[in-house]
C-alpha positions as YAML, in Angstrom:
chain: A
units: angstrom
residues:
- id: 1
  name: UNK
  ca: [-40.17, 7.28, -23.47]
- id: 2
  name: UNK
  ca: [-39.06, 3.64, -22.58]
- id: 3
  name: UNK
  ca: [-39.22, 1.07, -24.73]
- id: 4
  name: UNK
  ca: [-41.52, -1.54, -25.19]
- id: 5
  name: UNK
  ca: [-41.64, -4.42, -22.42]
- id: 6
  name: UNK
  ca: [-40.06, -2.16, -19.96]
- id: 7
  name: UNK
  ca: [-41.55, -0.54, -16.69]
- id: 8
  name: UNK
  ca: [-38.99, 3.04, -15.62]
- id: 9
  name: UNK
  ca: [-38.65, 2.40, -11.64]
- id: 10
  name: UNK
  ca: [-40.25, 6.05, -10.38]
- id: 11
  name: UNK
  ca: [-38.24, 8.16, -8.07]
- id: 12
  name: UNK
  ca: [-38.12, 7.80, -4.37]
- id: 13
  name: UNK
  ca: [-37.70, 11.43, -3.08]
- id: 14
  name: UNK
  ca: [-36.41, 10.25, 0.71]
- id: 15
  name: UNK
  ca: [-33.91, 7.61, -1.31]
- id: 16
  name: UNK
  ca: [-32.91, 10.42, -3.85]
- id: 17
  name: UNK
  ca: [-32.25, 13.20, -1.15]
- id: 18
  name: UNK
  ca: [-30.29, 10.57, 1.27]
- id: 19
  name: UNK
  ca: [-28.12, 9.86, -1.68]
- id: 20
  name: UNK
  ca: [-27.29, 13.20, -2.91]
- id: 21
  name: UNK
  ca: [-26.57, 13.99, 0.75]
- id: 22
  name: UNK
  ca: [-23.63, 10.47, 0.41]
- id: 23
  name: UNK
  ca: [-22.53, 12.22, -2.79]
- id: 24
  name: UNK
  ca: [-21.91, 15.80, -1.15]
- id: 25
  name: UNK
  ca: [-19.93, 14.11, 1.82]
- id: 26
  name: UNK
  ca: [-17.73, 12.28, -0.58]
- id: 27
  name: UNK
  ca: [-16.90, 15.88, -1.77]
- id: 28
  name: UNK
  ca: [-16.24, 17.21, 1.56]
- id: 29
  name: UNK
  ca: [-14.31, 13.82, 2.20]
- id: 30
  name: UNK
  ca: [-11.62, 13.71, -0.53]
- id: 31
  name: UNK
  ca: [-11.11, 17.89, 0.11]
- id: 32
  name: UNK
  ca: [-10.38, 16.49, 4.07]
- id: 33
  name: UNK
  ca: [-7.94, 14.01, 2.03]
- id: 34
  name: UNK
  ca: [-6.34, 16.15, 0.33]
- id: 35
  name: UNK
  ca: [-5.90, 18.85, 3.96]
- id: 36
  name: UNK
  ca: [-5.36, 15.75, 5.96]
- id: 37
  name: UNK
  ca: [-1.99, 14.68, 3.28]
- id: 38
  name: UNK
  ca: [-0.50, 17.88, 3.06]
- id: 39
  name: UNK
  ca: [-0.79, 18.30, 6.98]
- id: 40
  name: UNK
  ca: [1.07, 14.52, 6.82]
- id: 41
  name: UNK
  ca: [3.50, 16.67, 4.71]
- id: 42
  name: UNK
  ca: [3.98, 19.26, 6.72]
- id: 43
  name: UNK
  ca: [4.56, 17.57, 10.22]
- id: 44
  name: UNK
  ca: [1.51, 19.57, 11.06]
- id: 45
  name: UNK
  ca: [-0.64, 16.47, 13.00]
- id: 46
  name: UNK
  ca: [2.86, 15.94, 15.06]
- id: 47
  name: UNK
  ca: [3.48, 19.12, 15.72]
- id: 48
  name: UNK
  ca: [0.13, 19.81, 16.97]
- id: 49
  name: UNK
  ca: [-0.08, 16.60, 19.06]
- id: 50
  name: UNK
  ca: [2.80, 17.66, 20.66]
- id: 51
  name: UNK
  ca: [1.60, 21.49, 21.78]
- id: 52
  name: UNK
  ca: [-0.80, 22.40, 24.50]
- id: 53
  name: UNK
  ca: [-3.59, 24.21, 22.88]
- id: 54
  name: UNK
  ca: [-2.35, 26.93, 20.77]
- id: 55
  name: UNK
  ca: [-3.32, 29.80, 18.50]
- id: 56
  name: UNK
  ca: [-2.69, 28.94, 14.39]
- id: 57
  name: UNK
  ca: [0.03, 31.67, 15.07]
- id: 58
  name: UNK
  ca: [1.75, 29.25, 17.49]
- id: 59
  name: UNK
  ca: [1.07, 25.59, 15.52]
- id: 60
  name: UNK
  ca: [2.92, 27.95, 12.34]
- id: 61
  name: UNK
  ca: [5.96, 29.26, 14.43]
- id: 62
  name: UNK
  ca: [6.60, 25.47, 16.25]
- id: 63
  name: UNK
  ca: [5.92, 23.89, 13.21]
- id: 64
  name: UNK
  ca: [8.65, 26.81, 10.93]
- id: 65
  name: UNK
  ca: [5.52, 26.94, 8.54]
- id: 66
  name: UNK
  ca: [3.84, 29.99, 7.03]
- id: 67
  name: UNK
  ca: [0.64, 31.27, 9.26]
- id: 68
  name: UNK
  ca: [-2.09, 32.39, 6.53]
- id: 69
  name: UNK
  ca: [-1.04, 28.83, 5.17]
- id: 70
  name: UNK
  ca: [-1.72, 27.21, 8.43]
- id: 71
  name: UNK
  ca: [-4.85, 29.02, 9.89]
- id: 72
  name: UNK
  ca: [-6.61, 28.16, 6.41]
- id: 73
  name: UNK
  ca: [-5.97, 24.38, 6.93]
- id: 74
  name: UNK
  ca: [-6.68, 24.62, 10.82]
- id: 75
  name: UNK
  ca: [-10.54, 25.61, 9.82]
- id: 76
  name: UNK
  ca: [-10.73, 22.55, 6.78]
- id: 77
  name: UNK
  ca: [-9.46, 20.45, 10.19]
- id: 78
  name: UNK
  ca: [-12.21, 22.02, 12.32]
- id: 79
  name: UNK
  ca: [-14.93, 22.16, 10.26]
- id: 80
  name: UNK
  ca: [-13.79, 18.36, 9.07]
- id: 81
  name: UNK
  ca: [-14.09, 17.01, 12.62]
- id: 82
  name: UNK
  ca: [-10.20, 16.60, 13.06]
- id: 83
  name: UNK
  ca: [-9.31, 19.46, 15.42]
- id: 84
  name: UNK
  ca: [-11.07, 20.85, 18.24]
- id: 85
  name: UNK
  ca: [-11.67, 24.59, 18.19]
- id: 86
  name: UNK
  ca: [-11.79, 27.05, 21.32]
- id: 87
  name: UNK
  ca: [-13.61, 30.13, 19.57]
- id: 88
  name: UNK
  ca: [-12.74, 32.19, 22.61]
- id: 89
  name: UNK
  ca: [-9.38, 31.44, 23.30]
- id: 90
  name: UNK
  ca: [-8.96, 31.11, 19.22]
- id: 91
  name: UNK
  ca: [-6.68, 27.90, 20.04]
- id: 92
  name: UNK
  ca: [-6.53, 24.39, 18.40]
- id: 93
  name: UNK
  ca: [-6.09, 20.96, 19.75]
- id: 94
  name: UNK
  ca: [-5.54, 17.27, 18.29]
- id: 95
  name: UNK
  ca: [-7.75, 14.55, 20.62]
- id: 96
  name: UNK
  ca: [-5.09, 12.03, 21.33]
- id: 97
  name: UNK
  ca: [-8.29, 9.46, 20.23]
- id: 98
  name: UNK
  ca: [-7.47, 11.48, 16.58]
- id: 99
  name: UNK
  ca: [-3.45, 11.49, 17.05]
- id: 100
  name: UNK
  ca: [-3.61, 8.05, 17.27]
- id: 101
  name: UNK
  ca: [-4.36, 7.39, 13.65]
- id: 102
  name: UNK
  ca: [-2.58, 10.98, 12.26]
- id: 103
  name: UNK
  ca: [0.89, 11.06, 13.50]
- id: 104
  name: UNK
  ca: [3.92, 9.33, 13.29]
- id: 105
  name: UNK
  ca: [3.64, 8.02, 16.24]
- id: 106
  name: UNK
  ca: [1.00, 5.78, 15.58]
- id: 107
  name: UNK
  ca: [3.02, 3.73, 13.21]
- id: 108
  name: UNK
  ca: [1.09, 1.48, 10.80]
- id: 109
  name: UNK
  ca: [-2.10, 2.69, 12.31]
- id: 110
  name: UNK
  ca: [-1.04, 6.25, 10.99]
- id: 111
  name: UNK
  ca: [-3.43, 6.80, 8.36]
- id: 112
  name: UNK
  ca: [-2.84, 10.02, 7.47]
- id: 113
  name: UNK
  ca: [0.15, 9.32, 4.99]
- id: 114
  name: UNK
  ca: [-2.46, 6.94, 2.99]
- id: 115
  name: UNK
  ca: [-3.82, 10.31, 1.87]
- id: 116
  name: UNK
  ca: [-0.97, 10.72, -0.33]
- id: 117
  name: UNK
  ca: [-1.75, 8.22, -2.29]
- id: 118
  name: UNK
  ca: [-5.07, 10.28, -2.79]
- id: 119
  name: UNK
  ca: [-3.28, 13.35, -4.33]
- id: 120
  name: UNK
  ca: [-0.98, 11.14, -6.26]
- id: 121
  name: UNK
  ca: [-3.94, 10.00, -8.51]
- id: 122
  name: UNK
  ca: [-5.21, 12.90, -9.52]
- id: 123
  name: UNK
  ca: [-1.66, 13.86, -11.09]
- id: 124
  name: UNK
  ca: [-2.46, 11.49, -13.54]
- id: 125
  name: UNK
  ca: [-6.43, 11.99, -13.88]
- id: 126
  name: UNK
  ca: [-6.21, 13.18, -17.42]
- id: 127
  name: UNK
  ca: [-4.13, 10.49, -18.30]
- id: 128
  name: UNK
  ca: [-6.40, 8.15, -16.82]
- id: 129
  name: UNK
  ca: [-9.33, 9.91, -18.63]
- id: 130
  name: UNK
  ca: [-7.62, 9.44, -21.71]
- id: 131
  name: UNK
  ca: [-7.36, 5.88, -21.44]
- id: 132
  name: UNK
  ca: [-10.94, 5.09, -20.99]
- id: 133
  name: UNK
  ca: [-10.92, 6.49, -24.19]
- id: 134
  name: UNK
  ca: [-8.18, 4.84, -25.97]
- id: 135
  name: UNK
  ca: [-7.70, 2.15, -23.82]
- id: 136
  name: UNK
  ca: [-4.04, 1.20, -23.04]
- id: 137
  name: UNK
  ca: [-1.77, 2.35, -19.65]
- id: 138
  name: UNK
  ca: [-0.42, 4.82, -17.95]
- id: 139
  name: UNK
  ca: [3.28, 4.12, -17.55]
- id: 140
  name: UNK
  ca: [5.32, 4.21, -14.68]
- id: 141
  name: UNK
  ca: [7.27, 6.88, -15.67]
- id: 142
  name: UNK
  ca: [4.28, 8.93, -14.69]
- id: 143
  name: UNK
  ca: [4.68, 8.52, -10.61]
- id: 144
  name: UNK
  ca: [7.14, 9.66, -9.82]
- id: 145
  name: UNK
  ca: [7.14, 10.15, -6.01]
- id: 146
  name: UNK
  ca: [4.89, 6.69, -6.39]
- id: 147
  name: UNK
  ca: [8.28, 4.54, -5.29]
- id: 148
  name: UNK
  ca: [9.11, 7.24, -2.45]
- id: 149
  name: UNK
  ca: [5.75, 6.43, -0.94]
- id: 150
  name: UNK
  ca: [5.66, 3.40, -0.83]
- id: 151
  name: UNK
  ca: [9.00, 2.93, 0.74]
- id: 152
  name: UNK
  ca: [7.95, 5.45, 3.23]
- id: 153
  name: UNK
  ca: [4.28, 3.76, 4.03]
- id: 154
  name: UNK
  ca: [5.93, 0.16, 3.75]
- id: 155
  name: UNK
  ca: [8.89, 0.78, 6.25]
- id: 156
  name: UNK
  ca: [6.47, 1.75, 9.21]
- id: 157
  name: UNK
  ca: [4.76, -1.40, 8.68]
- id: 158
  name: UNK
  ca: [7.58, -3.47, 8.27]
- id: 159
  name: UNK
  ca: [9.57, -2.13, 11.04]
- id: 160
  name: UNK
  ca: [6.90, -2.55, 13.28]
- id: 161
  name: UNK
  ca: [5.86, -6.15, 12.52]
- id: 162
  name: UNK
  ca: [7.80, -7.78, 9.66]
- id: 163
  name: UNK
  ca: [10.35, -9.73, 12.18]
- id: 164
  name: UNK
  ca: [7.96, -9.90, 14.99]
- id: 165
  name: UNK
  ca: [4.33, -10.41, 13.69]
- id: 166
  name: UNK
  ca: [4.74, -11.62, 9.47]
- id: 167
  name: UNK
  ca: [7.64, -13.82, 9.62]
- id: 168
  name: UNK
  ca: [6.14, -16.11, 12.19]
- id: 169
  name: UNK
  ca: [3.13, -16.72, 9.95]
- id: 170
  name: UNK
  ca: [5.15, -19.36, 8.65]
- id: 171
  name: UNK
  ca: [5.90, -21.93, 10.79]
- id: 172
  name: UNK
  ca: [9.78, -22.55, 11.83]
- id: 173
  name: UNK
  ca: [10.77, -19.86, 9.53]
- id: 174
  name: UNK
  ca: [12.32, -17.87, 12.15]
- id: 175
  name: UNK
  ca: [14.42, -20.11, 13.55]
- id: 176
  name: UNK
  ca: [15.76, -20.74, 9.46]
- id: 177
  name: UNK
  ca: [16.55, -17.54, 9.09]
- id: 178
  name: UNK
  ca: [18.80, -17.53, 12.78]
- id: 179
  name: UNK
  ca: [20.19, -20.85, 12.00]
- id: 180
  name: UNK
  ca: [20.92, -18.76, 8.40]
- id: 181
  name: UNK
  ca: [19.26, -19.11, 4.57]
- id: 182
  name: UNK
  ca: [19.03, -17.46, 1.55]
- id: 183
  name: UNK
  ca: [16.40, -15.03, 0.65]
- id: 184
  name: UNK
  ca: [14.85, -13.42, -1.91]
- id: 185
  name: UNK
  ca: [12.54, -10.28, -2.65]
- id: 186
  name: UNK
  ca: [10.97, -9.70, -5.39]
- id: 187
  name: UNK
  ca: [9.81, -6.41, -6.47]
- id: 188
  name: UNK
  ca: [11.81, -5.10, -3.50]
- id: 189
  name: UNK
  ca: [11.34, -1.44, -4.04]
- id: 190
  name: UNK
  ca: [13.60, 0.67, -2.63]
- id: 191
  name: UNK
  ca: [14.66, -2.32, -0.63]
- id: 192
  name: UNK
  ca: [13.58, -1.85, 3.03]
- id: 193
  name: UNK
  ca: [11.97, -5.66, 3.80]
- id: 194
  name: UNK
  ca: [15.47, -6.98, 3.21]
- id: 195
  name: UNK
  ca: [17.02, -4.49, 5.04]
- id: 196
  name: UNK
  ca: [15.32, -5.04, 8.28]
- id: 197
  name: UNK
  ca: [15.55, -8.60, 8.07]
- id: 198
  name: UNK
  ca: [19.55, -8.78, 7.20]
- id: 199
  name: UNK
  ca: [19.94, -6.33, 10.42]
- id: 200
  name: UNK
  ca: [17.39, -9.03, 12.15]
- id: 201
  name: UNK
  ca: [19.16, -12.37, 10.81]
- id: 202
  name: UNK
  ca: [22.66, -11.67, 10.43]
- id: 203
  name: UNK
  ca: [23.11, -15.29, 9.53]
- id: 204
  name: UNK
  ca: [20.84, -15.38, 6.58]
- id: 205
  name: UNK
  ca: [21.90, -13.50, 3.13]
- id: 206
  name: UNK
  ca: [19.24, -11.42, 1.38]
- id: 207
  name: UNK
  ca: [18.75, -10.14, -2.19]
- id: 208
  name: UNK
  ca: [16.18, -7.88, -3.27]
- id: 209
  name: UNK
  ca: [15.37, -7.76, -6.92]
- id: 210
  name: UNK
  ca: [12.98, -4.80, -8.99]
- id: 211
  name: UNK
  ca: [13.03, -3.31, -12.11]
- id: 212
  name: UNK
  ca: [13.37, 0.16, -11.02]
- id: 213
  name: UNK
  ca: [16.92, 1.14, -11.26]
- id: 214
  name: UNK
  ca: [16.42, 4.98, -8.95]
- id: 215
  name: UNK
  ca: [14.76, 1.83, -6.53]
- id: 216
  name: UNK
  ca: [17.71, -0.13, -6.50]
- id: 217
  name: UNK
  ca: [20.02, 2.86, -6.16]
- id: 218
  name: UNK
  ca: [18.29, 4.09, -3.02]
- id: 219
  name: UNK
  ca: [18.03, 0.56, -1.50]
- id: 220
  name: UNK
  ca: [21.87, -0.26, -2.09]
- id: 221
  name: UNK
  ca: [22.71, 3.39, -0.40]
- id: 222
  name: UNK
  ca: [20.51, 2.25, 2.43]
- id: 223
  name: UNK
  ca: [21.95, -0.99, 2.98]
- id: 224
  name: UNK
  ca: [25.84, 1.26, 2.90]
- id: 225
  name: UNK
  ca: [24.67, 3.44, 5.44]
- id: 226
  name: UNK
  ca: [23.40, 0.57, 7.75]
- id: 227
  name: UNK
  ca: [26.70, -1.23, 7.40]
- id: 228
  name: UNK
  ca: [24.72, -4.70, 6.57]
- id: 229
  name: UNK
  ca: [26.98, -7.10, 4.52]
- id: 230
  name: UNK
  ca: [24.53, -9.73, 4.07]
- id: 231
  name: UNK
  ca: [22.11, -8.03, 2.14]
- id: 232
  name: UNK
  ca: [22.36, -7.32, -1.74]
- id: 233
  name: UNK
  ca: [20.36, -5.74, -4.48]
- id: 234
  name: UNK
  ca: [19.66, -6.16, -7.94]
- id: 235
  name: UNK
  ca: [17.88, -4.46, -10.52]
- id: 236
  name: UNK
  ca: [16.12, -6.81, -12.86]
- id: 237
  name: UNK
  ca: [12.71, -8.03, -14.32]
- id: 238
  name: UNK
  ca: [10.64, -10.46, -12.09]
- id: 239
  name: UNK
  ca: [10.70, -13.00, -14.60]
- id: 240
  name: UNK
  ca: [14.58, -13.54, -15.15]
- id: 241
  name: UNK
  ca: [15.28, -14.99, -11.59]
- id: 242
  name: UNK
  ca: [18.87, -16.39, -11.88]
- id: 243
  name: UNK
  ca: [20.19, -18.86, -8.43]
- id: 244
  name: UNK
  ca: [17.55, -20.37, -5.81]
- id: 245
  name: UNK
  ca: [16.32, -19.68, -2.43]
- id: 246
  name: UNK
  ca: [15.05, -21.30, 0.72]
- id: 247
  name: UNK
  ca: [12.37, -17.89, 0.90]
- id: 248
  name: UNK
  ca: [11.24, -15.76, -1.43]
- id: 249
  name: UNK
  ca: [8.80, -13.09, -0.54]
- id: 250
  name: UNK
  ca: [6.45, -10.26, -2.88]
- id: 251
  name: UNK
  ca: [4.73, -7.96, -0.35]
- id: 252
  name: UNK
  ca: [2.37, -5.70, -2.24]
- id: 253
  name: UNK
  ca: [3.44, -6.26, -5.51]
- id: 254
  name: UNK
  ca: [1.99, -9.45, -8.03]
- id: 255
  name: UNK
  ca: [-1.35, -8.15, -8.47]
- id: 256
  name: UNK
  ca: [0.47, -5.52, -10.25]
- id: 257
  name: UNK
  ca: [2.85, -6.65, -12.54]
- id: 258
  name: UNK
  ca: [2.40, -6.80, -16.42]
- id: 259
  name: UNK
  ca: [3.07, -10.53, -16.28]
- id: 260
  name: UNK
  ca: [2.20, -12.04, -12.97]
- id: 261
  name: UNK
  ca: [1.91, -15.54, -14.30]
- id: 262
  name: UNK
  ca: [5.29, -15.70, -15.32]
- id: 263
  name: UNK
  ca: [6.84, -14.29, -12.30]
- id: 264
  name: UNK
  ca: [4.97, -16.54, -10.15]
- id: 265
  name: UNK
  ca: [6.70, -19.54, -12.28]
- id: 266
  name: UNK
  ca: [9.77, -17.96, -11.77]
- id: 267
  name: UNK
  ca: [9.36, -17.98, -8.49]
- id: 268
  name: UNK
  ca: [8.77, -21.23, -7.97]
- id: 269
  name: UNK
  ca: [11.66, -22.16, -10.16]
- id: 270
  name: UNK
  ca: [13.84, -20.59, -7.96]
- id: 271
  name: UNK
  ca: [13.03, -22.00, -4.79]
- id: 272
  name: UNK
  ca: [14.64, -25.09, -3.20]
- id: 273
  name: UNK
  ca: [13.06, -28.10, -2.29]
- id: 274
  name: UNK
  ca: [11.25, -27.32, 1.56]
- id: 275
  name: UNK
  ca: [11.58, -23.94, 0.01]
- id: 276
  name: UNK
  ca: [8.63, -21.54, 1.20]
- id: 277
  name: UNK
  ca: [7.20, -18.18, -0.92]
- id: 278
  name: UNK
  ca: [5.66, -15.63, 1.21]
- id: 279
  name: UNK
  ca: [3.52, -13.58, -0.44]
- id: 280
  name: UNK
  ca: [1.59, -10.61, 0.83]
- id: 281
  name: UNK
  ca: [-0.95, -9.14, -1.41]
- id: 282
  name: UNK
  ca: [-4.69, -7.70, -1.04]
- id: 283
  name: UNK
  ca: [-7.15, -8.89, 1.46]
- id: 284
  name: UNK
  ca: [-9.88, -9.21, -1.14]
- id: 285
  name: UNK
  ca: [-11.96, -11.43, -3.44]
- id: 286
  name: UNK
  ca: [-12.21, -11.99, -7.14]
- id: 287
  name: UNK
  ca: [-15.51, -11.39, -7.15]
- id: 288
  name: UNK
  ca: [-17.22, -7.61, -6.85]
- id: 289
  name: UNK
  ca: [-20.25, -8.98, -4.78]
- id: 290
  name: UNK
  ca: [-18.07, -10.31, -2.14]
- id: 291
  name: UNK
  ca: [-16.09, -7.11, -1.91]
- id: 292
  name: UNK
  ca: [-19.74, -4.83, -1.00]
- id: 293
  name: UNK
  ca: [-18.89, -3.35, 2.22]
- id: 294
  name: UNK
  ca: [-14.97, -4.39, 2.78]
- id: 295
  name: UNK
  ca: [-13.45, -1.31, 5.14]
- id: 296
  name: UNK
  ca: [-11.52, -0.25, 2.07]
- id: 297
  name: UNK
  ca: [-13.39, -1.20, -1.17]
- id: 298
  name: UNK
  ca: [-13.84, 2.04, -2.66]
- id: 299
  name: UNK
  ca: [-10.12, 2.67, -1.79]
- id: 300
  name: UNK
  ca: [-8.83, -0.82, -3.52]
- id: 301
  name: UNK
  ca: [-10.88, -0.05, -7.20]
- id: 302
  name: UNK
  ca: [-9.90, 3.63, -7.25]
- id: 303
  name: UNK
  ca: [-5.87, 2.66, -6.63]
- id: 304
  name: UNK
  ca: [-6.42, -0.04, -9.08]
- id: 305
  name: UNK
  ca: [-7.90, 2.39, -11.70]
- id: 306
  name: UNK
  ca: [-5.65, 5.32, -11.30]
- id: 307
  name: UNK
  ca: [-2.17, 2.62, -10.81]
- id: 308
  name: UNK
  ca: [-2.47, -0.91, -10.21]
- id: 309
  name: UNK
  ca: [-4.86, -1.79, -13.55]
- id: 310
  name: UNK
  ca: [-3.12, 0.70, -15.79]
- id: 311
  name: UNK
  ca: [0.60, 0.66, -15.11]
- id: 312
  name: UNK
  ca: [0.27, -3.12, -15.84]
- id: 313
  name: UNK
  ca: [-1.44, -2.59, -19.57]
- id: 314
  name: UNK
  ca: [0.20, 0.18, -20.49]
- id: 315
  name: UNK
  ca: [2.98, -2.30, -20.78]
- id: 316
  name: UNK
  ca: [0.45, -4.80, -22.85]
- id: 317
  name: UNK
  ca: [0.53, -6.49, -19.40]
- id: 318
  name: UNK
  ca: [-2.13, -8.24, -17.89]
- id: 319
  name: UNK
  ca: [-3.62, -5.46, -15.92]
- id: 320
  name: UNK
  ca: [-4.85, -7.52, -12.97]
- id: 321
  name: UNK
  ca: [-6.04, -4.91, -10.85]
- id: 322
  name: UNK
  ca: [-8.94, -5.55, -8.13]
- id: 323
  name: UNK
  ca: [-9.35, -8.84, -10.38]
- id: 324
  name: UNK
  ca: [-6.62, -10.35, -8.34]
- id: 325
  name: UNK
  ca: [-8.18, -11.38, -4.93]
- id: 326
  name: UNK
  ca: [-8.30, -14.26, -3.09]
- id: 327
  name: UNK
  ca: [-9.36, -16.82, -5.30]
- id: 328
  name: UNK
  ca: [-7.15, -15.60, -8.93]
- id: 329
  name: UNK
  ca: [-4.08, -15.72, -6.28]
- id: 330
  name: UNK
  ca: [-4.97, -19.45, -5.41]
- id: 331
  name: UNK
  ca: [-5.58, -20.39, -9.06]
- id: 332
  name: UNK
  ca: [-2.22, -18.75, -10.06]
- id: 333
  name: UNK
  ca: [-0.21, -20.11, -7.57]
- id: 334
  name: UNK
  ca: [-1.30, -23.44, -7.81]
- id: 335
  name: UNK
  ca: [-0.42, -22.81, -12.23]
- id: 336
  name: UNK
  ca: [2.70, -22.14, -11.33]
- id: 337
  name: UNK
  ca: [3.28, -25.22, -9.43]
- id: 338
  name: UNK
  ca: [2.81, -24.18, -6.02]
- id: 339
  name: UNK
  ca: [0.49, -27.36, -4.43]
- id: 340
  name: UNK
  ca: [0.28, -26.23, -0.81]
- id: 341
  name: UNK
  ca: [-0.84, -22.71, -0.11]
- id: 342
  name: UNK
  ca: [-2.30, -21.46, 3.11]
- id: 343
  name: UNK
  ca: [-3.65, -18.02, 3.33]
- id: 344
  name: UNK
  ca: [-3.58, -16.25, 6.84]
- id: 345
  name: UNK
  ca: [-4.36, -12.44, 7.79]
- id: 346
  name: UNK
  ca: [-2.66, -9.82, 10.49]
- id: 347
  name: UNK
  ca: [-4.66, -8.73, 13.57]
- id: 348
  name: UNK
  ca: [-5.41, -4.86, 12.99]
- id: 349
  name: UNK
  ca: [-4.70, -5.35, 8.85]
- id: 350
  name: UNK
  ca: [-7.62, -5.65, 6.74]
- id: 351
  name: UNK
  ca: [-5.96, -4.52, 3.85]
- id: 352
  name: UNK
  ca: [-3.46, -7.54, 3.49]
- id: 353
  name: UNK
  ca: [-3.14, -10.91, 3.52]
- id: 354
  name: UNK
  ca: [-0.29, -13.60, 3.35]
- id: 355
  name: UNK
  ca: [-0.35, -16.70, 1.33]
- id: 356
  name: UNK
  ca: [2.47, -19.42, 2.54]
- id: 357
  name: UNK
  ca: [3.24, -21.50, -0.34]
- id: 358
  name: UNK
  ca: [5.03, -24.43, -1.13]
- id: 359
  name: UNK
  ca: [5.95, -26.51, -4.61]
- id: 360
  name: UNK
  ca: [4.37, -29.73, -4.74]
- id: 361
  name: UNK
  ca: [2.04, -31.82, -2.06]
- id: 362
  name: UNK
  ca: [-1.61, -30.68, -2.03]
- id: 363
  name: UNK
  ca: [-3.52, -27.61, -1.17]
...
């Protein structure tokens, strides 16, 4: 019975049916994310991109993978729209229209190894269950292959466009770095944004700082097999930066620390004057109704939930999450002392976007 005052909206049939319909595909879509990641896994969308059309006996021989294995994920791939099926010649082709955003080939436009990130998350879904219960985090310590991902999604992007396409976002910064600077990273990861721009700018000298020591560890046996002298690594919090820069950069990574605020005043302690913070971060607003029908809304909340949002508190930390976007990042940099800040995007990346700031003047 409803209560008094209020009128219960009836039922539209049509509106009901069409939405139980959107319900079933998102079942049928996050099974085709979990196929679609461990055929990322398993070189499968390569291999098959790279074969004439060929019988799941063939795709599991090329591939050195086991058949029953493989002809079970060839028919999700079918039936999912991702392979094309010859019933009488019992073969299996990738379109090269489908390659072209499922192998590695496709660099940054490979989507395919996003779907990781899918599986990833429900690792921790009881954890996250419980904390809707209890409130508080989900550590860090519970992902992880989180750090190994990243690296591995993060170094097709940045090998692709860091020097040519990012780095020119801010104006005269390339010739700095040739004529030779001092850079930092912060929350470096395992390291690889310093690494390609030390083999870049062999003039410049670049330190990458995280908290992650297995991070650190990986980066500094990166940089030994690469034989780069001018880049260094350091594993510490994001709020004790010791000596300054002329750059600092964050790619992917404020929105998620337990204490943003203070990092970002760190930051901007540590630059020099006509020092400039690059900072790339999520292509999003503050504000829900603004982020109703952005290419990868659903995406943003659920990563937020299941690692952005929680990691963050279950440190007592801010937890951030989707509530960083476009206009907490201005508000926050300009706190922490940053008066000019321009924001610009990548052609082809909705998912990012770069603030250039500077200390002082006005925004």
């Amino acid at each position: 019975m409803s209560s008094p005052g209020t009128q219960q909206t009836p039922l539209d049939p049509a509106r009901q049916e069409a939405f139980a319909g959107e319900v079933t595909d998102v079942l049928n879509k996050a099974a085709l994310a979990l196929l679609t990641s461990v055929g990322h896994q398993c070189g499968l969308f390569d291999t098959l991109a790279a074969l004439p059309p060929s019988t799941s006996a063939g795709l599991a021989k090329a591939a050195d993978l086991d058949e029953r294995y493989v002809r079970e994920w060839l028919g999700g791939m079918v039936v999912g729209g991702f392979v094309v099926y010859d019933p009488d010649e019992r073969t299996y082709r990738l379109p090269p229209e489908h390659a072209a955003s499922l192998t590695s080939a496709a660099g940054p436009d490979n989507l395919a190894g996003m779907m990781q990130y899918i599986a990833l998350m429900g690792e921790v879904e009881q954890q996250i269950v419980r904390c809707f219960h209890e409130g508080g985090g989900v550590p860090y310590s519970a992902y992880p292959r989180f750090q190994a991902l990243q690296a591995q999604e993060t170094a097709r992007v940045y090998d692709r466009v860091l020097v040519s396409t990012i780095v020119p976002l801010v104006p005269g910064l390339a010739e700095r770095l040739r004529d030779g600077i001092d850079a930092l990273d912060v929350g470096t990861g395992q390291g690889h944004a310093p690494l390609v721009l030390a083999r870049a700018f062999p003039a410049s000298r670049f330190h990458g700082l995280d908290q992650s020591e297995d991070g650190i560890t990986a980066a500094r046996a990166e940089a030994d097999r690469a034989g780069l002298g001018n880049v260094r690594y350091t594993a510490a919090d994001s709020t004790a930066i010791t000596g300054t820069y002329d750059l600092i950069t964050a790619f992917d990574v404020i929105h998620d620390l337990a204490r943003p605020a203070e990092t970002l005043s760190a930051i901007a302690g540590a630059l020099r004057d006509g020092g400039t913070f690059l900072m790339g971060d999520i292509a999003a607003s503050s504000r829900l109704e603004q982020n109703i029908g952005h290419p990868f809304g659903p995406a943003l909340y659920g990563f937020s939930v299941f690692y952005c949002m929680t990691t963050s508190l279950s440190t007592g930390g801010a937890g951030l999450g989707t509530a960083w976007g476009r206009e907490t990042a201005l508000r926050m940099l300009t706190e922490a002392g940053f008066g000019q800040v321009e924001v610009k995007s990548v052609e082809g990346d909705p998912i990012n976007a770069y603030y250039i700031a500077t200390k002082g003047g006005s925004s």
